[in-house]
N, C-alpha and C positions, 0 to 999 in steps of 0.2 A: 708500664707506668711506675714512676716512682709510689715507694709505699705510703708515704707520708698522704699522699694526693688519694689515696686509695680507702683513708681511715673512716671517711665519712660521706654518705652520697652525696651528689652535686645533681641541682635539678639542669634539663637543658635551656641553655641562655643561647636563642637565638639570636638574638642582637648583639650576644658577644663575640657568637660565630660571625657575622656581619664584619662587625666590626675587624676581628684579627684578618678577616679576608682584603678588605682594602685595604689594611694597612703591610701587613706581611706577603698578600700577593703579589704586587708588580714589583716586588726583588729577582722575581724569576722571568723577569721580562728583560731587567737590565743585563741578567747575562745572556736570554736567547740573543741581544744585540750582540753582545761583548763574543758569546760565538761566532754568528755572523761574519761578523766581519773581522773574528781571525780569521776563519774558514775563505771567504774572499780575498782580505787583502794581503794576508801572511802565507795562508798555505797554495793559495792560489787554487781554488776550486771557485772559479768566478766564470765559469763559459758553460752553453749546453756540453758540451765534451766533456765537463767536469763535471758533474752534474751528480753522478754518481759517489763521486768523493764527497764535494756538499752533502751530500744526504747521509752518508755513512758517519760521518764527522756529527752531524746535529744528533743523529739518533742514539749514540755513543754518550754525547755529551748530556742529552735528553734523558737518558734511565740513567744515568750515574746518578744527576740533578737531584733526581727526581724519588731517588732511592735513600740517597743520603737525606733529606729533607724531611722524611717520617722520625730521622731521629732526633736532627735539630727541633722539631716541637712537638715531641711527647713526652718533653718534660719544661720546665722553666728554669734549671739548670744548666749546667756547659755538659754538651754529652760527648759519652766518651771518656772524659775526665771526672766532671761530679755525678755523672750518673751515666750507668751502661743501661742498656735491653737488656732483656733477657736472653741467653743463649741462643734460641733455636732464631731469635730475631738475626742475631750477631749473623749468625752461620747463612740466614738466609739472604741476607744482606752482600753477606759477601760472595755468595754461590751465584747471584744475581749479575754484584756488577762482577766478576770474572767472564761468566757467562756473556754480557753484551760485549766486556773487550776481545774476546775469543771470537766471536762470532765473525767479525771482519775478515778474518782470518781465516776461517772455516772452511773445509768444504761447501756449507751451506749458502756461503756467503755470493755466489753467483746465483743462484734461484732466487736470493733474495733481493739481489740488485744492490749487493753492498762491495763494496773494495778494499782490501789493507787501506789500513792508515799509514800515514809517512812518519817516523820516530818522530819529527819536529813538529810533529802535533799535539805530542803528550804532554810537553813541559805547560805547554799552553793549558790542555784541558786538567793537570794537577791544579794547574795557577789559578782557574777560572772553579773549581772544586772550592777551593781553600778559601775566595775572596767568596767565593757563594755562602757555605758553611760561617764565615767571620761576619757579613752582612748581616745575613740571618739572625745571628745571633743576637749582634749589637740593636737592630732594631729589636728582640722579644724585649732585651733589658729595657729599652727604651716604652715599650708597650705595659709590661709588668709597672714599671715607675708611673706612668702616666693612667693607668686603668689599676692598677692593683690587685690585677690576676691576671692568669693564664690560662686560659682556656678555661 
């Protein structure tokens, strides 16, 4: 947590937890589409046979998502830039998503029923990263302007 946010207790605002959830939650919806159907129409994981690919591809795309997103809002800031984590966040963050890119790759990776991904999948999943992370964003500012806090 930024320190400033830290100076003085906040009682719990359920209804502002409500609130950031309808408004911030279905961003993570437009990109489960927006993978989708790279993963069908571009990489071509669209048949039972492919099946496997689809699912390595969402799940990949799914913990990266969904890791980076702890830090777009735990703060009201640009993170990364106006504000980092803490270290051991940083480190685990990153041990995290190396850890799920690796894993395709894996020995583990057939016990798990997963399969390399194809290079032409990454540009995608940076692309779909970066517009997630910049959505994100532009809706808190927009949330912050309109409600006048952050969590």
């Amino acid at each position: 947590m930024d320190k400033e946010y830290l100076k003085k207790p906040r009682a719990w605002d359920a209804k502002g937890i409500g609130r950031f959830m309808v408004r911030i939650g279905p961003i993570s919806s437009v990109f489960d589409i927006t993978t989708f159907l790279v993963l069908w129409y571009v990489i071509g994981a669209d048949s039972p046979a492919r099946q496997t690919l689809f699912q390595t591809g969402w799940f990949v795309e799914g913990l990266l998502s969904q890791t980076l997103i702890v830090h777009m809002i735990r703060t009201r800031k640009i993170p990364f830039v106006q504000s980092r984590a803490s270290l051991p966040v940083l480190v685990m963050t990153g041990a995290v998503m190396l850890f799920g890119l690796w894993l395709p790759f894996s020995p583990l990776a057939g016990a798990l029923s997963m399969q390399p991904l194809p290079m032409s999948y990454f540009p995608w999943l940076i692309g779909t990263l970066l517009a997630y992370c910049a959505l994100t964003q532009g809706v808190k500012g927009w949330y912050i302007r309109r409600h006048h806090e952050w969590l």
